[in-house]
C-alpha positions in Angstrom: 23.4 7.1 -31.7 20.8 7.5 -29.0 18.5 5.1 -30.5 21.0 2.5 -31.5 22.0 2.9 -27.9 18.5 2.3 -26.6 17.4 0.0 -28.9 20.5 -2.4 -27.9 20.0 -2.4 -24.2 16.0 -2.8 -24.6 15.5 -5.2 -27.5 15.0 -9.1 -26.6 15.5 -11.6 -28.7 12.8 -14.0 -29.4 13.6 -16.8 -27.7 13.9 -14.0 -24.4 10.5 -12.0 -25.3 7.7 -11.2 -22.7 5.6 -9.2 -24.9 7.0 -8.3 -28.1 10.4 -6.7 -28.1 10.4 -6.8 -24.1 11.8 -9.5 -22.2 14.6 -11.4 -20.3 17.0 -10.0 -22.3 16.1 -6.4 -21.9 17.4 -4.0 -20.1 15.6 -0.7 -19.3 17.4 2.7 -20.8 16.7 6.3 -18.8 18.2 8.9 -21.2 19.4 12.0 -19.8 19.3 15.1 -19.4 15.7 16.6 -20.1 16.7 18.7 -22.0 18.8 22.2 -23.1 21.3 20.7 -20.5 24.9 21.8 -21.5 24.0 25.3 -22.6 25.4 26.6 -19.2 26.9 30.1 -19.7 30.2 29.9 -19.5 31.1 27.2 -20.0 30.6 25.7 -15.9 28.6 23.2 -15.0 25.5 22.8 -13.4 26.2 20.6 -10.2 27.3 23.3 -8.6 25.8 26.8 -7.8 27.8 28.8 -10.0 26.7 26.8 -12.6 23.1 26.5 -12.3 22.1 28.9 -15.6 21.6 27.3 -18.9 21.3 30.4 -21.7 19.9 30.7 -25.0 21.3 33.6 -26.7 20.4 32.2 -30.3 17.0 30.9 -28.8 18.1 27.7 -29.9 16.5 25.3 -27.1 14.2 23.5 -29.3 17.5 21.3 -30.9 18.5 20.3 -27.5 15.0 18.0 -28.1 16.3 15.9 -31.0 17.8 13.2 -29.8 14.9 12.7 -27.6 11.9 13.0 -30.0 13.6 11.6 -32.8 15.7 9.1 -31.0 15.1 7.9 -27.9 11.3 8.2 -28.8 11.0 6.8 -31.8 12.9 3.0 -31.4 12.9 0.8 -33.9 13.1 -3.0 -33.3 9.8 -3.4 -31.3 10.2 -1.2 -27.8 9.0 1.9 -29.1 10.6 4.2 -26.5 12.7 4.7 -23.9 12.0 3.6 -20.6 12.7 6.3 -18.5 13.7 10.1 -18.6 16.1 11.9 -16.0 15.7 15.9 -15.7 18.7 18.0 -15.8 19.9 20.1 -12.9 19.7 23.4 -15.2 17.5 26.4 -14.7 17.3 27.1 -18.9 17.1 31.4 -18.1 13.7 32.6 -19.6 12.6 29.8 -21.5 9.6 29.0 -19.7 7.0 31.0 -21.0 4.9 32.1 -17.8 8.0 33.7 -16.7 9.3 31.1 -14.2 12.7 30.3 -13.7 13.4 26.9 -11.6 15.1 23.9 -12.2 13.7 20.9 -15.0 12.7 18.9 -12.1 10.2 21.4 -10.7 8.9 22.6 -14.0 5.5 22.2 -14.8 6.3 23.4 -18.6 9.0 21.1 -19.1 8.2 17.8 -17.5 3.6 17.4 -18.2 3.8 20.6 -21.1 7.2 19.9 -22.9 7.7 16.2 -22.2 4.4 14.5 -21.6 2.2 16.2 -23.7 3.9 17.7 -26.8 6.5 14.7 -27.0 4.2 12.0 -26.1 6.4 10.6 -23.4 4.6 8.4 -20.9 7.4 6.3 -19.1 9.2 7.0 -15.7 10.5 10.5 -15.1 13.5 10.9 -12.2 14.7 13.8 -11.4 18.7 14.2 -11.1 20.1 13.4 -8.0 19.8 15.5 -4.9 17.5 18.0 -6.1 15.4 18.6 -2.9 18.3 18.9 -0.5 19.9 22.4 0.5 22.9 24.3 -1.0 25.0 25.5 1.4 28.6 26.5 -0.7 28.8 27.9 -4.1 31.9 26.8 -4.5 33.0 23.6 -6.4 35.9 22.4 -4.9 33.8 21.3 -1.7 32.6 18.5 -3.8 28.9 17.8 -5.5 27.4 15.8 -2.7 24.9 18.9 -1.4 21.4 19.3 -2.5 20.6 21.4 -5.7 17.5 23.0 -5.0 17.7 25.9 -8.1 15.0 28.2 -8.3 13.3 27.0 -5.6 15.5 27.4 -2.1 12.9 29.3 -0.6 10.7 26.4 -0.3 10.1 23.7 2.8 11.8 20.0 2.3 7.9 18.9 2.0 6.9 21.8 -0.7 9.8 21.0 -3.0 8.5 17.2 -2.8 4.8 18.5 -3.8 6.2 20.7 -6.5 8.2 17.8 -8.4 5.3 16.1 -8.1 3.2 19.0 -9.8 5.3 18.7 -12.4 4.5 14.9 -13.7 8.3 13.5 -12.1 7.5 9.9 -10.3 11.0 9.5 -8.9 13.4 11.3 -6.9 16.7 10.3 -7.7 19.3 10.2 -5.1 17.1 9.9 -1.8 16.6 6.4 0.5 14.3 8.3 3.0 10.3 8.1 2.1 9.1 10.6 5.0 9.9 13.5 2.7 8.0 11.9 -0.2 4.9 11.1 2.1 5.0 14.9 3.2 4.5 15.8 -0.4 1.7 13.4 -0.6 0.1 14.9 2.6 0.1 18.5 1.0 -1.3 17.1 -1.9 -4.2 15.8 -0.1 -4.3 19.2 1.8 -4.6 20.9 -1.6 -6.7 19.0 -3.6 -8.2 15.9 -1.9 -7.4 12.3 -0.8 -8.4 10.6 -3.9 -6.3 12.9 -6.5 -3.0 12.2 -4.4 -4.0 8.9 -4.0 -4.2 8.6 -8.0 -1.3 10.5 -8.5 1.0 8.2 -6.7 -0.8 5.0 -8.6 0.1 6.6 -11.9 3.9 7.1 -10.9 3.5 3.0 -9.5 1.9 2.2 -12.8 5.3 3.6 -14.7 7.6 1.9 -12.3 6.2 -1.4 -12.0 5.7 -1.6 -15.6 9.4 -1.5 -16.0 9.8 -4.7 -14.1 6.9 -6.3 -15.5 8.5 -5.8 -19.1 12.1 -7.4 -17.8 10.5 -10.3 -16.0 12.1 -9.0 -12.9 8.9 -8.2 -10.7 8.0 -12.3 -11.0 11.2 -13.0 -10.9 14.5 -10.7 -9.4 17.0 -13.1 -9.6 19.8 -13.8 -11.2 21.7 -17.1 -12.6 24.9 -16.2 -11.9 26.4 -18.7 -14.2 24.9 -17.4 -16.7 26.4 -13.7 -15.1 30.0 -15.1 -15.1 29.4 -16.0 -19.0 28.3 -12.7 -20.4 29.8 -10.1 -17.6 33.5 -9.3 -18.5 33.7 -12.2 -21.7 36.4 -11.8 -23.6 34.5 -11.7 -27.2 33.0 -8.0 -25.6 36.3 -6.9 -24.1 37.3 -7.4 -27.5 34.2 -5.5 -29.1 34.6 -2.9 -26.4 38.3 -2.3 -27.4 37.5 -2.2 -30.8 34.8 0.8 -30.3 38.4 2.2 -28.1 40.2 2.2 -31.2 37.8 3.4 -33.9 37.3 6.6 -31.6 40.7 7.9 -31.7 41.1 10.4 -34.4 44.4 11.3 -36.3 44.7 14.8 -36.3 48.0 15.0 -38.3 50.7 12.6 -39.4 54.0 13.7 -41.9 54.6 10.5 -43.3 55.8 9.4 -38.8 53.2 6.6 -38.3 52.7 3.9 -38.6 57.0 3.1 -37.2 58.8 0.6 -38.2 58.8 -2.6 -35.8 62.4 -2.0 -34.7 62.3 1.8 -34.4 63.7 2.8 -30.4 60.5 4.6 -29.1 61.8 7.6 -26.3 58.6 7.9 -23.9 59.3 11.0 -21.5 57.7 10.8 -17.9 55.0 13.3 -17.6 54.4 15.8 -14.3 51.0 14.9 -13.0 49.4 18.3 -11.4 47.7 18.3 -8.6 44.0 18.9 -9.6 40.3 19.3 -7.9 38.4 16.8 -8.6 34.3 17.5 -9.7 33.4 15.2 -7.0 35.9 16.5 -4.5 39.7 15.7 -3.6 42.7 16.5 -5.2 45.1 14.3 -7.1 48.4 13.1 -6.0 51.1 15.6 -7.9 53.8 13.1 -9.5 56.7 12.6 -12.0 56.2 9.5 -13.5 55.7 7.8 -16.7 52.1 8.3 -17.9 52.1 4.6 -19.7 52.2 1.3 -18.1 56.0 1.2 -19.0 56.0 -2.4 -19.8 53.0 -2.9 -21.4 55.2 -0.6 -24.1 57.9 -2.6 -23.9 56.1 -5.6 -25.2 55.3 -3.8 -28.6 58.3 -1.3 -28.7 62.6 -1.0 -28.2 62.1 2.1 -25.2 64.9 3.8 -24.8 65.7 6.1 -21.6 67.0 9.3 -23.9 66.5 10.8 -26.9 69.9 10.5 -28.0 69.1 7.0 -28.5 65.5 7.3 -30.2 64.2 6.9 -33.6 61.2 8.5 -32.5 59.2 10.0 -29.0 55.3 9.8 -27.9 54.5 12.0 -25.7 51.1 11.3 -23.7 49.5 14.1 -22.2 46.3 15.6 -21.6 44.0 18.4 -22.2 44.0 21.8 -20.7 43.0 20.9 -17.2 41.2 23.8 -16.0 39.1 25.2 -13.1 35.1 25.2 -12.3 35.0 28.6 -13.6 34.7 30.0 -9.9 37.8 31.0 -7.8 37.4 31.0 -3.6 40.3 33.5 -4.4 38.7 35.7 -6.4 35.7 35.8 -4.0 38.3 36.5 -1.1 39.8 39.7 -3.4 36.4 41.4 -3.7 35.5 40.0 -6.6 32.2 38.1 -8.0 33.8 34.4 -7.7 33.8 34.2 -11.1 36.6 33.0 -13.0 37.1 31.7 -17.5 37.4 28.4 -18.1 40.3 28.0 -20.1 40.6 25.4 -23.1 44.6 26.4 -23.3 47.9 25.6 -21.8 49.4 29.3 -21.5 47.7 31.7 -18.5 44.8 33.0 -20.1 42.8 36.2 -19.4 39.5 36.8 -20.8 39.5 40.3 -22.3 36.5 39.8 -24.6 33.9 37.9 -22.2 30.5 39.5 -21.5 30.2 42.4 -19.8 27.2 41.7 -18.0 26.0 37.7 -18.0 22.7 36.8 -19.5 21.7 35.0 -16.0 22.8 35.4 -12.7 21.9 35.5 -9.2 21.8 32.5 -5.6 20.4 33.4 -2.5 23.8 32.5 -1.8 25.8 35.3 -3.3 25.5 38.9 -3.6 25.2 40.2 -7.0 23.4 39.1 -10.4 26.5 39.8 -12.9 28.8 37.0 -13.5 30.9 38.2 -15.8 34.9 37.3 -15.5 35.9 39.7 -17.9 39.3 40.6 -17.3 39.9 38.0 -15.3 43.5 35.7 -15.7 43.2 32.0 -15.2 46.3 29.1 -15.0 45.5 26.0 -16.1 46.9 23.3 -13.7 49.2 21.5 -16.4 51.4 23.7 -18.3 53.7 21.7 -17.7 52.1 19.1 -20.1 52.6 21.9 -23.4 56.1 22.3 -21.9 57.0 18.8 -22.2 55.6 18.6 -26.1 58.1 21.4 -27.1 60.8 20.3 -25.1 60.5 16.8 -26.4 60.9 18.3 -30.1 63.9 20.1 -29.1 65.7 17.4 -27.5 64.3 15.0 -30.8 65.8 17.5 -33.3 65.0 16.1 -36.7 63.4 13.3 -35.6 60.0 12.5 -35.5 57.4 13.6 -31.9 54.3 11.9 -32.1 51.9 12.8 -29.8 48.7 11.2 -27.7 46.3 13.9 -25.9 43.4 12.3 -23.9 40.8 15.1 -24.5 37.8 15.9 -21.8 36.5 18.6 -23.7 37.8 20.8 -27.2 41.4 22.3 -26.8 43.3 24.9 -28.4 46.0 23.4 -30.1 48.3 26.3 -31.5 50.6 25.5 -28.2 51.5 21.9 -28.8 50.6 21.0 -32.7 53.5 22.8 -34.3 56.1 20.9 -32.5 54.1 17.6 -33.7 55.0 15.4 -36.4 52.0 13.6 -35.8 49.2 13.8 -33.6 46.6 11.8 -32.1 43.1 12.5 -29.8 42.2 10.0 -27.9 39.1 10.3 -25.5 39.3 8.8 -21.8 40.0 5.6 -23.7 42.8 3.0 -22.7 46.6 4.0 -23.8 46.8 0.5 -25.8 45.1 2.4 -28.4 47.8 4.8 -29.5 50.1 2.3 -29.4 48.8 -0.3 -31.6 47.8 2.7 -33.8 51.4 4.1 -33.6 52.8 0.4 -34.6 50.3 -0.6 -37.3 48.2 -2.9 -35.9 45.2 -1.2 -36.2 44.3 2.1 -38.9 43.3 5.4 -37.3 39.4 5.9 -38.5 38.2 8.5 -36.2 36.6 11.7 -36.9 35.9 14.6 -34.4 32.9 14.8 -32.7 33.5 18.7 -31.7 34.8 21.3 -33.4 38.9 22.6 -32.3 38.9 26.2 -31.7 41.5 28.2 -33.4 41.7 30.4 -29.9 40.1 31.8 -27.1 38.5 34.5 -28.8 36.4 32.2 -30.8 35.5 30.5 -27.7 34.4 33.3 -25.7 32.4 34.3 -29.1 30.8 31.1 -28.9 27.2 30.9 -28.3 26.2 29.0 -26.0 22.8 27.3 -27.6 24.7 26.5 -30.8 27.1 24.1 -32.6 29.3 24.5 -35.5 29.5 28.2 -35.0 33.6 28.5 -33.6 36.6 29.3 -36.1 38.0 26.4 -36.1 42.3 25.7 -36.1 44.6 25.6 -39.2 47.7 23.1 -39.0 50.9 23.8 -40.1 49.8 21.1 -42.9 46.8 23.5 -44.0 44.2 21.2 -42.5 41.4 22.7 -40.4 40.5 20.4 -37.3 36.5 21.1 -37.8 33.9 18.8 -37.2 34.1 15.5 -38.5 37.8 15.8 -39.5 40.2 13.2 -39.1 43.4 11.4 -41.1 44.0 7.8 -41.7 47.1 6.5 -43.7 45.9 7.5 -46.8 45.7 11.1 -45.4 42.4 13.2 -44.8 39.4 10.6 -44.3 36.4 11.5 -47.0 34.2 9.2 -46.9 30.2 8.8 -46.9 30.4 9.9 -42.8 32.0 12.9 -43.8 30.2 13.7 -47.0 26.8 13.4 -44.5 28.2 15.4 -41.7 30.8 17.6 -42.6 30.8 21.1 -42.9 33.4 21.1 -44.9 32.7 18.7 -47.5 
């Protein structure tokens, strides 16, 4: 995926070439995040504080790599690589090998020993955004618009410039300001002479310039916007995008429900909308209202106000929406700050969590233990399994299909048994379940995570791995494991499965 994704942006066609596969027609790719991010313990997220601590119980860090060496690295139609790299905000606890713990875009190891000389990599390296700037919260729901300086807060502005550029990085991300980049320059020169800083800011030019010279954008930046107005927003890729919409939802389960009749009376309940933080700060409006454009459905469907007068329901709801994994509450009550993420409906309290983290520790908090065992967590929209199994009881015998828009895996034991057919649909537009519910278009999805069978599983889960959760049993008998998914012939087994399936 990461290499089809690169080579499409970066290949040229001939009539567009420069030099080689370069040219007019290229656009340059930056891949992200260099690398082990998404290992956080936890499950929180490395934006914030809290969140800075990427573990390896398994000492699996080396597969976090792959996609990089062996795609982003290794193009095929005539680019070769990647353009550009972007570190990762992560501290990755006691992987470094002289002992050092501090964020990817101050490490030495990772960026000139990991990256540069041991993968070969010699584009443009940004850090993430912000990373010089101070921390002054740890707690998430002030937004992610501070600095994340991890591992290194006890250093000046100017010293965290001059360690970046230690590292090999030639570009900070996120900062308009050049003083603070000249002050790294000017301890450079302090440290090891005029002419070493001096041809350590012409390599990072060489990287950056080269990207334009490849593009045809450093002779000439601008654009023909005709030529803009043809390709931005055409209707033959709105049509290919949709497509990609449609072949990512997955059919989890179906009992002989979809696809309905034309003339069936469709029942769409309104859905509460909870009011939930946002990861870069705010909090939604709370709401009752439909969670469909309501005559967009009209145009494909007979609605119906009750379910008296339905042939069938679809229910739209989402995921567990769930907190940052650190509570101001909790903080307030004597406690660490540390709360579960929950990937359930009910109120969930994490009786089998560490006892003692692997990582811990901020200048900005007392203690080194972030455990949150013990700890009981709502999720914001219970509401959301509530209206699934009050649908079904209001439906009686007939059919409930529904439509959850996923942002990460989800225990399904709350909502699946009151399904007759249910679909997974990722951040993609609602049109999708509907032309999927109605025939127009066969489910061919699979899922690209594994669904937990509980929370036990998930606070067994090891962080550094895949593939390792027990994964949930239908009422059907059908496990919802990796590369699972139904079309209407029933379960999918074709050659994607037979390749990636654990469960062949």
């Amino acid at each position: 995926m990461v290499r089809a994704y690169c080579d499409g942006f970066q290949t040229s066609s001939r009539e567009q070439s420069i030099r080689g596969a370069w040219g007019y027609g290229s656009v340059n790719t930056m891949v992200k995040h260099w690398y082990g991010y998404g290992a956080q313990e936890g499950g929180r997220e490395a934006h914030f504080a809290n969140g800075e601590y990427g573990v390896f119980p398994s000492d699996n860090l080396e597969a976090f790599r792959m996609p990089f060496v062996e795609g982003a690295f290794k193009l095929e139609n005539g680019t070769g690589c990647t353009a550009a790299v972007m570190t990762n905000y992560s501290i990755l606890w006691n992987q470094d090998p002289s002992g050092e713990n501090v964020a990817c875009s101050y490490s030495k190891y990772l960026i000139q020993q990991k990256l540069r000389e041991e993968s070969g990599f010699d584009g443009v390296v940004c850090t993430d955004w912000d990373v010089t700037f101070n921390c002054s919260s740890m707690f998430p729901e002030t937004g992610i618009g501070r600095g994340k300086p991890w591992g290194v807060e006890g250093l000046s502005f100017a010293e965290r410039h001059l360690r970046i550029m230690l590292a090999g990085v030639d570009q900070f991300g996120g900062e308009n300001d050049i003083e603070p980049v000249l002050a790294g320059y000017r301890l450079w020169a302090e440290q090891f002479g005029e002419e070493s800083a001096r041809r350590r800011f012409e390599e990072s030019a060489y990287r950056i310039l080269l990207t334009m010279f490849r593009t045809g954008i450093f002779e000439n930046p601008f654009d023909d916007i005709e030529k803009v107005e043809e390709v931005v927003g055409c209707s033959d890729f709105m049509e290919r995008g949709y497509q990609a919409q449609l072949k990512s939802v997955v059919m989890l389960k179906n009992k002989g429900v979809l696809p309905v009749c034309e003339k069936a009376s469709m029942y769409v309940p309104k859905r509460h909308f909870p009011a939930v933080p946002g990861i870069w700060g705010g909090v939604s409006a709370e709401k009752v209202d439909y969670p469909v454009d309501i005559e967009m459905v009209r145009k494909n469907f007979n609605v119906v106000d009750t379910p008296q007068e339905a042939d069938f329901a679809l229910v739209f709801i989402e995921g567990p929406a769930v907190t940052l994994g650190y509570s101001a509450e909790d903080l307030a009550a004597g406690g660490n700050g540390y709360v579960p993420i929950s990937l359930q409906y009910e109120d969930y309290t994490a009786e089998t969590s560490k006892e003692v983290t692997i990582a811990g520790g901020n200048p900005l908090e007392k203690g080194t233990n972030r455990s949150f065992k013990g700890k009981s967590v709502k999720t914001y929209n219970r509401d959301d399994m509530v209206l699934v199994q009050e649908t079904k009881a209001a439906m009686g015998e007939k059919p409930v299909v529904v439509a959850v828009d996923m942002k990460r895996a989800t225990v399904l034991s709350e909502i699946e048994p009151w399904c007759d057919a249910l679909l997974v649909l990722f951040s993609v537009q609602k049109q999708t379940a509907l032309d999927i519910v109605r025939g127009a278009f066969e489910p061919s999805g699979l899922l690209p995570l594994q669904m937990p069978a509980n929370m036990l599983t998930v606070e067994a889960q090891k962080e550094d791995l895949t593939l390792d959760m027990e994964c949930y049993q239908d009422s059907e008998g059908n496990v919802y494991d990796y590369a699972f998914g139904m079309n209407w012939g029933g379960v999918i087994n074709d050659a994607r499965v037979q390749r990636y399936s654990v469960r062949k």
